[in-house]
C-alpha positions in Angstrom: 60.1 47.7 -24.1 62.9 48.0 -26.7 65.3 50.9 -26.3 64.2 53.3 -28.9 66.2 56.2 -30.6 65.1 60.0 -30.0 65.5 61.8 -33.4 66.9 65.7 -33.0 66.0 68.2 -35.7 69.0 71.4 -35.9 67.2 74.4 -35.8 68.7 77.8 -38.0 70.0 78.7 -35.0 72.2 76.0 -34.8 70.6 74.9 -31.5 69.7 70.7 -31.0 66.2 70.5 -30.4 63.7 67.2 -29.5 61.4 66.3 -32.6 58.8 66.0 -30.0 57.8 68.4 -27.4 59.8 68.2 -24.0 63.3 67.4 -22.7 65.4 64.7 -24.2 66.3 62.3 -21.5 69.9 59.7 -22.3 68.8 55.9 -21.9 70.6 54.7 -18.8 72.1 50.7 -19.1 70.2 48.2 -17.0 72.9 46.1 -16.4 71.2 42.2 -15.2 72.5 39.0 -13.9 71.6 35.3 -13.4 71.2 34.5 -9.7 69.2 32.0 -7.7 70.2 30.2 -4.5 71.0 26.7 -4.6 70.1 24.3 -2.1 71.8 21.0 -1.7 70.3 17.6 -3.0 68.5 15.7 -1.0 67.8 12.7 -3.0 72.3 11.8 -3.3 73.3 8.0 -3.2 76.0 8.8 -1.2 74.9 11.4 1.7 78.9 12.6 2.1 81.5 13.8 -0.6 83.2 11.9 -2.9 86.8 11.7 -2.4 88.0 13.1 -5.5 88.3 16.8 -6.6 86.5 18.8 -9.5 88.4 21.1 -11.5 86.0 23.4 -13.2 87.3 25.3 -16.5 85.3 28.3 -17.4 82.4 27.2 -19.8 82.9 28.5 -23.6 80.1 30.4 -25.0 79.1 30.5 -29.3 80.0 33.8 -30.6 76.8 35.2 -30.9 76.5 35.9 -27.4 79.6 37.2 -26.6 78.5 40.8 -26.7 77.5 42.5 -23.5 74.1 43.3 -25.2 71.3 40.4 -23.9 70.0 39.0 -27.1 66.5 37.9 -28.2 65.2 36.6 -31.0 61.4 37.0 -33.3 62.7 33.8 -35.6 65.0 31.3 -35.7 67.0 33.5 -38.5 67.7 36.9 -37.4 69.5 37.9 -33.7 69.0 41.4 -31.9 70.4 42.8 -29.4 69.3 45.4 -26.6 71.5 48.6 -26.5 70.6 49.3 -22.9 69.7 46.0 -21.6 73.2 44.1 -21.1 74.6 41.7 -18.9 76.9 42.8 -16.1 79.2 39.8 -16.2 80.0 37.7 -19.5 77.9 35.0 -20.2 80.7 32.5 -19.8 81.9 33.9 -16.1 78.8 34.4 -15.0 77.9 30.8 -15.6 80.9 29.1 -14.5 80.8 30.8 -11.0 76.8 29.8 -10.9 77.8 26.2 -11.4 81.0 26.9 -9.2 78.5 27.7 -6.4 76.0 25.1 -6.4 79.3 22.2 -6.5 79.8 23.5 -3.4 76.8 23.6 -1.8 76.0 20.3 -3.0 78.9 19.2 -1.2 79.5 16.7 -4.1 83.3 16.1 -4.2 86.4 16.9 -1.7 86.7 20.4 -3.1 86.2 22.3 -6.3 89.4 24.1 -8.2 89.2 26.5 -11.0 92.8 26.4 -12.0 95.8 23.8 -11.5 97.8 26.0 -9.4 95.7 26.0 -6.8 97.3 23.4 -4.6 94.9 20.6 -5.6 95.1 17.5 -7.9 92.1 17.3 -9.8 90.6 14.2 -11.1 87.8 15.7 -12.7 87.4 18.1 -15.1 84.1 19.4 -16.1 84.0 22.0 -18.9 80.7 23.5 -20.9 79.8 25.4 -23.7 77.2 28.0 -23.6 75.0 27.6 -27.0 71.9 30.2 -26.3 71.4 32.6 -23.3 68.1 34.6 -24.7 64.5 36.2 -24.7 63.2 34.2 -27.7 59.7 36.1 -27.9 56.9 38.0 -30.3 54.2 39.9 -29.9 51.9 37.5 -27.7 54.7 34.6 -26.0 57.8 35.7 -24.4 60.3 32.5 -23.5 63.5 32.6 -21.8 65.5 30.4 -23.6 69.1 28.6 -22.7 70.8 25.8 -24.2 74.2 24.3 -22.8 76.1 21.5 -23.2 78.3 19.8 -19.9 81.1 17.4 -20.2 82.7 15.7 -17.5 86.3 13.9 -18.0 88.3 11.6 -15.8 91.7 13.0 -16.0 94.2 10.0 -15.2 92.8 8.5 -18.8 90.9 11.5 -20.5 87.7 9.3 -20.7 84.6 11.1 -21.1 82.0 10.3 -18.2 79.4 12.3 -19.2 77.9 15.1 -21.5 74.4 16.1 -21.5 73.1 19.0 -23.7 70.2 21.2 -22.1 67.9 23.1 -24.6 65.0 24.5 -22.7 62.5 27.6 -22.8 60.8 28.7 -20.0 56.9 30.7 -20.7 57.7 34.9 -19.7 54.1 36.0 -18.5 55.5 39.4 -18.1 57.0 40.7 -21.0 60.3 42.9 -19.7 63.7 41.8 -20.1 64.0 41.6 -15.9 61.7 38.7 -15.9 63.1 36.6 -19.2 66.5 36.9 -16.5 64.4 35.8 -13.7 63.2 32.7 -16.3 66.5 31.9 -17.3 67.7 32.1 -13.6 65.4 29.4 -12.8 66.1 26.8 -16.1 69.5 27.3 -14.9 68.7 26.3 -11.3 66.9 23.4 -12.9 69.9 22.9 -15.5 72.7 22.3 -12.9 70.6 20.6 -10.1 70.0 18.0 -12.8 73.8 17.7 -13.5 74.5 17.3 -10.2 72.5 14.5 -9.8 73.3 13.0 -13.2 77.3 13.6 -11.1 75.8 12.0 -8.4 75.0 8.7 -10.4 78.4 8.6 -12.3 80.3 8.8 -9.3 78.4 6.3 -7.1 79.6 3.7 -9.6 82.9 4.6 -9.8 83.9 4.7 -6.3 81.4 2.1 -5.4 78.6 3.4 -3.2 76.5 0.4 -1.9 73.5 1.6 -3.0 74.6 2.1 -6.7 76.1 -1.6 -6.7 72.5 -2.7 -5.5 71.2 -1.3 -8.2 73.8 -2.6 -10.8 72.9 -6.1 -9.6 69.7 -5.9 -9.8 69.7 -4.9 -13.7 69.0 -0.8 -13.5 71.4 1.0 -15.2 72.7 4.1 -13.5 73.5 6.5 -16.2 75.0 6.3 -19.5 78.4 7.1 -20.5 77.2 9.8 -22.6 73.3 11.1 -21.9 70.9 11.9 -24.5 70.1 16.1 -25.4 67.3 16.7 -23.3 64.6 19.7 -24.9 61.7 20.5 -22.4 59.7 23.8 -22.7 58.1 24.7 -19.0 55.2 27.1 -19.0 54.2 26.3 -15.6 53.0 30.2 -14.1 
Protein backbone atom coordinates (compact mmCIF):
# COMPACT_ATOMS: atom_id res chain seq x y z
CA UNK A 1 0.00 0.00 0.00
CA UNK A 2 1.48 3.39 -0.97
CA UNK A 3 2.16 5.95 1.78
CA UNK A 4 -0.62 8.30 1.48
CA UNK A 5 -0.82 12.02 2.69
CA UNK A 6 -3.38 13.05 5.60
CA UNK A 7 -4.88 16.50 4.50
CA UNK A 8 -5.53 18.98 7.80
CA UNK A 9 -8.16 21.66 7.48
CA UNK A 10 -7.32 25.01 10.20
CA UNK A 11 -10.24 25.57 12.00
CA UNK A 12 -11.29 29.64 13.18
CA UNK A 13 -9.83 28.71 16.09
CA UNK A 14 -6.61 28.29 14.80
CA UNK A 15 -6.57 24.67 15.92
CA UNK A 16 -5.08 21.70 13.24
CA UNK A 17 -7.82 19.39 12.80
CA UNK A 18 -7.98 15.75 10.66
CA UNK A 19 -10.24 16.15 7.40
CA UNK A 20 -11.64 12.91 8.49
CA UNK A 21 -12.90 11.91 11.80
CA UNK A 22 -10.28 10.52 14.33
CA UNK A 23 -6.63 11.02 15.38
CA UNK A 24 -3.92 11.78 12.85
CA UNK A 25 -1.33 9.10 13.26
CA UNK A 26 2.68 10.20 11.56
CA UNK A 27 3.80 7.38 8.98
CA UNK A 28 6.64 5.61 10.63
CA UNK A 29 9.85 4.49 7.98
CA UNK A 30 10.04 0.75 7.25
CA UNK A 31 13.47 0.67 6.74
CA UNK A 32 14.25 -3.07 4.53
CA UNK A 33 17.27 -5.00 3.42
CA UNK A 34 18.45 -7.62 1.02
CA UNK A 35 19.49 -10.79 2.92
CA UNK A 36 19.61 -14.53 2.15
CA UNK A 37 22.14 -17.12 3.32
CA UNK A 38 24.50 -18.40 1.00
CA UNK A 39 25.60 -21.82 0.86
CA UNK A 40 28.70 -22.91 -0.89
CA UNK A 41 28.75 -24.64 -4.45
CA UNK A 42 28.72 -27.92 -4.71
CA UNK A 43 29.08 -28.45 -8.38
CA UNK A 44 33.22 -26.44 -8.30
CA UNK A 45 35.97 -27.89 -10.75
CA UNK A 46 38.28 -27.42 -8.20
CA UNK A 47 36.85 -28.57 -4.61
CA UNK A 48 39.75 -26.18 -2.68
CA UNK A 49 40.55 -22.35 -3.23
CA UNK A 50 42.33 -20.98 -5.81
CA UNK A 51 45.53 -19.52 -4.96
CA UNK A 52 45.02 -16.06 -5.78
CA UNK A 53 43.24 -13.22 -3.99
CA UNK A 54 39.97 -11.19 -4.91
CA UNK A 55 39.83 -7.61 -4.31
CA UNK A 56 36.27 -6.54 -4.31
CA UNK A 57 35.65 -2.62 -5.02
CA UNK A 58 32.22 -1.51 -3.94
CA UNK A 59 29.74 -1.93 -6.97
CA UNK A 60 28.48 1.52 -8.54
CA UNK A 61 24.82 2.07 -8.76
CA UNK A 62 22.89 4.43 -11.85
CA UNK A 63 21.65 7.53 -10.19
CA UNK A 64 18.19 6.83 -10.10
CA UNK A 65 18.58 4.67 -7.19
CA UNK A 66 20.69 6.41 -5.21
CA UNK A 67 17.98 7.77 -2.99
CA UNK A 68 17.19 6.01 0.25
CA UNK A 69 13.49 5.77 -1.06
CA UNK A 70 12.96 1.93 -2.66
CA UNK A 71 11.73 2.68 -6.17
CA UNK A 72 9.06 1.02 -8.30
CA UNK A 73 7.86 1.59 -11.44
CA UNK A 74 3.93 1.43 -13.49
CA UNK A 75 5.95 1.93 -17.11
CA UNK A 76 9.07 1.84 -18.41
CA UNK A 77 8.97 5.96 -18.44
CA UNK A 78 8.17 7.32 -15.17
CA UNK A 79 10.15 6.31 -11.58
CA UNK A 80 8.46 6.67 -7.97
CA UNK A 81 9.57 6.43 -4.97
CA UNK A 82 8.13 5.27 -1.52
CA UNK A 83 8.43 8.02 1.24
CA UNK A 84 8.26 5.52 4.10
CA UNK A 85 9.53 2.46 2.50
CA UNK A 86 13.43 2.98 2.12
CA UNK A 87 16.33 0.92 2.32
CA UNK A 88 18.46 0.76 5.42
CA UNK A 89 21.82 0.49 3.71
CA UNK A 90 22.69 2.10 0.10
CA UNK A 91 22.08 0.10 -2.64
CA UNK A 92 25.78 -0.07 -3.58
CA UNK A 93 26.94 -1.18 0.17
CA UNK A 94 24.45 -3.37 0.68
CA UNK A 95 25.29 -5.27 -2.44
CA UNK A 96 28.93 -5.38 -2.27
CA UNK A 97 28.91 -6.85 1.28
CA UNK A 98 26.12 -9.49 -0.06
CA UNK A 99 28.57 -10.55 -2.78
CA UNK A 100 31.54 -10.02 -0.12
CA UNK A 101 29.78 -12.80 1.91
CA UNK A 102 28.99 -15.40 -0.44
CA UNK A 103 33.05 -15.13 -1.88
CA UNK A 104 33.64 -16.31 1.29
CA UNK A 105 31.55 -18.93 1.79
CA UNK A 106 32.23 -20.25 -1.40
CA UNK A 107 35.60 -20.53 -0.39
CA UNK A 108 36.60 -19.51 -4.03
CA UNK A 109 39.99 -17.85 -3.76
CA UNK A 110 42.81 -17.45 -0.87
CA UNK A 111 40.99 -14.51 0.64
CA UNK A 112 38.80 -11.59 -0.32
CA UNK A 113 40.09 -7.77 0.22
CA UNK A 114 38.01 -4.69 -0.03
CA UNK A 115 40.85 -2.26 -0.11
CA UNK A 116 44.74 -2.36 -1.00
CA UNK A 117 45.82 -1.61 2.34
CA UNK A 118 44.77 -4.49 3.75
CA UNK A 119 47.93 -6.48 3.78
CA UNK A 120 47.01 -8.47 0.66
CA UNK A 121 48.18 -8.45 -3.05
CA UNK A 122 45.25 -8.79 -5.04
CA UNK A 123 45.19 -10.32 -8.38
CA UNK A 124 41.76 -9.89 -9.06
CA UNK A 125 39.55 -7.30 -9.05
CA UNK A 126 35.96 -7.59 -9.54
CA UNK A 127 33.87 -4.43 -9.65
CA UNK A 128 29.87 -3.98 -10.59
CA UNK A 129 27.40 -1.61 -11.35
CA UNK A 130 23.97 -1.70 -9.97
CA UNK A 131 21.46 -0.67 -13.07
CA UNK A 132 17.87 -1.45 -11.41
CA UNK A 133 17.06 -2.50 -7.69
CA UNK A 134 12.96 -2.21 -7.94
CA UNK A 135 9.19 -3.23 -7.54
CA UNK A 136 8.26 -2.94 -11.25
CA UNK A 137 4.41 -3.63 -10.80
CA UNK A 138 0.47 -2.48 -11.61
CA UNK A 139 -2.53 -3.17 -10.56
CA UNK A 140 -2.68 -7.12 -11.17
CA UNK A 141 1.48 -8.28 -11.47
CA UNK A 142 3.94 -7.21 -8.99
CA UNK A 143 7.80 -8.18 -10.07
CA UNK A 144 10.82 -7.64 -8.29
CA UNK A 145 13.11 -6.46 -10.61
CA UNK A 146 17.24 -6.16 -10.54
CA UNK A 147 19.63 -5.74 -13.23
CA UNK A 148 23.53 -5.67 -12.67
CA UNK A 149 26.36 -5.90 -14.49
CA UNK A 150 29.88 -7.85 -12.99
CA UNK A 151 33.38 -7.43 -14.26
CA UNK A 152 36.21 -9.37 -13.29
CA UNK A 153 39.94 -8.11 -14.19
CA UNK A 154 43.29 -9.69 -13.92
CA UNK A 155 45.40 -7.11 -12.42
CA UNK A 156 49.15 -7.84 -13.47
CA UNK A 157 47.81 -6.89 -17.26
CA UNK A 158 44.34 -5.26 -16.74
CA UNK A 159 42.64 -7.86 -19.02
CA UNK A 160 39.12 -8.28 -18.66
CA UNK A 161 38.14 -12.05 -17.68
CA UNK A 162 34.67 -11.68 -17.50
CA UNK A 163 31.48 -9.50 -17.44
CA UNK A 164 28.07 -10.76 -17.44
CA UNK A 165 24.99 -8.46 -17.15
CA UNK A 166 21.90 -9.86 -15.11
CA UNK A 167 18.43 -8.37 -15.99
CA UNK A 168 15.84 -10.52 -14.23
CA UNK A 169 12.20 -10.04 -12.65
CA UNK A 170 10.98 -12.25 -10.24
CA UNK A 171 6.60 -12.79 -10.04
CA UNK A 172 5.45 -10.89 -6.29
CA UNK A 173 2.21 -12.95 -5.40
CA UNK A 174 1.84 -10.73 -2.53
CA UNK A 175 1.70 -7.25 -3.31
CA UNK A 176 3.68 -5.37 -0.22
CA UNK A 177 6.91 -3.91 -0.59
CA UNK A 178 8.36 -6.65 2.19
CA UNK A 179 7.87 -9.36 -0.30
CA UNK A 180 9.20 -7.55 -3.71
CA UNK A 181 12.60 -7.41 -1.05
CA UNK A 182 12.17 -11.00 -0.27
CA UNK A 183 12.01 -11.41 -4.44
CA UNK A 184 14.88 -9.45 -4.99
CA UNK A 185 16.74 -11.22 -2.15
CA UNK A 186 16.35 -14.36 -3.89
CA UNK A 187 17.31 -13.18 -7.83
CA UNK A 188 20.28 -11.93 -6.03
CA UNK A 189 21.05 -15.29 -4.40
CA UNK A 190 20.54 -16.64 -7.88
CA UNK A 191 22.58 -13.65 -9.41
CA UNK A 192 25.89 -14.20 -7.55
CA UNK A 193 25.65 -18.08 -7.19
CA UNK A 194 25.77 -17.93 -10.97
CA UNK A 195 28.87 -15.61 -10.92
CA UNK A 196 30.55 -17.75 -8.76
CA UNK A 197 30.30 -20.47 -10.85
CA UNK A 198 30.86 -18.58 -14.06
CA UNK A 199 34.42 -17.51 -11.44
CA UNK A 200 34.70 -21.00 -10.98
CA UNK A 201 35.10 -21.86 -14.81
CA UNK A 202 37.52 -18.81 -15.58
CA UNK A 203 39.77 -19.76 -13.01
CA UNK A 204 40.00 -23.58 -13.57
CA UNK A 205 41.61 -22.57 -16.92
CA UNK A 206 43.87 -20.24 -15.73
CA UNK A 207 45.53 -22.02 -13.01
CA UNK A 208 44.99 -25.28 -14.73
CA UNK A 209 42.62 -27.58 -12.83
CA UNK A 210 42.61 -31.10 -14.44
CA UNK A 211 39.34 -31.28 -14.94
CA UNK A 212 39.01 -27.92 -16.96
CA UNK A 213 42.12 -29.12 -19.25
CA UNK A 214 39.88 -32.36 -19.95
CA UNK A 215 37.47 -30.43 -21.04
CA UNK A 216 39.59 -28.01 -23.22
CA UNK A 217 40.77 -31.12 -25.03
CA UNK A 218 38.05 -32.56 -25.64
CA UNK A 219 36.54 -29.43 -27.63
CA UNK A 220 34.01 -27.78 -24.81
CA UNK A 221 34.65 -24.44 -24.15
CA UNK A 222 34.65 -23.33 -20.65
CA UNK A 223 33.48 -19.77 -20.71
CA UNK A 224 33.94 -16.87 -22.79
CA UNK A 225 36.10 -14.07 -22.23
CA UNK A 226 33.23 -11.84 -22.07
CA UNK A 227 29.49 -13.62 -21.42
CA UNK A 228 26.43 -12.68 -23.09
CA UNK A 229 23.53 -10.36 -20.96
CA UNK A 230 21.46 -12.94 -19.60
CA UNK A 231 17.29 -11.67 -19.16
CA UNK A 232 15.16 -14.44 -17.41
CA UNK A 233 11.71 -13.54 -15.76
CA UNK A 234 10.99 -16.47 -12.87
CA UNK A 235 7.36 -16.74 -11.82
CA UNK A 236 7.87 -19.91 -10.22
CA UNK A 237 5.31 -19.60 -6.67
Amino acid sequence: MRARQKWLVLTTTGLLLPLLFGCVRMPVKQFYVLNYVPSASRDRLNPGAYPCVFRLREFGVEEAYTKPQIVYRQSPFQLRYYVYRVWAVKPERMITDLFHKHLLTANLVSNVVRRFDEGHKPDYEINGMIEAIEEYDSDELWFAHLAIRINLTRIRDGRLMYSRRFDQRKRVFTHEPEYVVREMSALMEYILSQVIHDFDAVLSSEFGVPEAKEQQNAGETIIPTTVLDSTVIIEEK
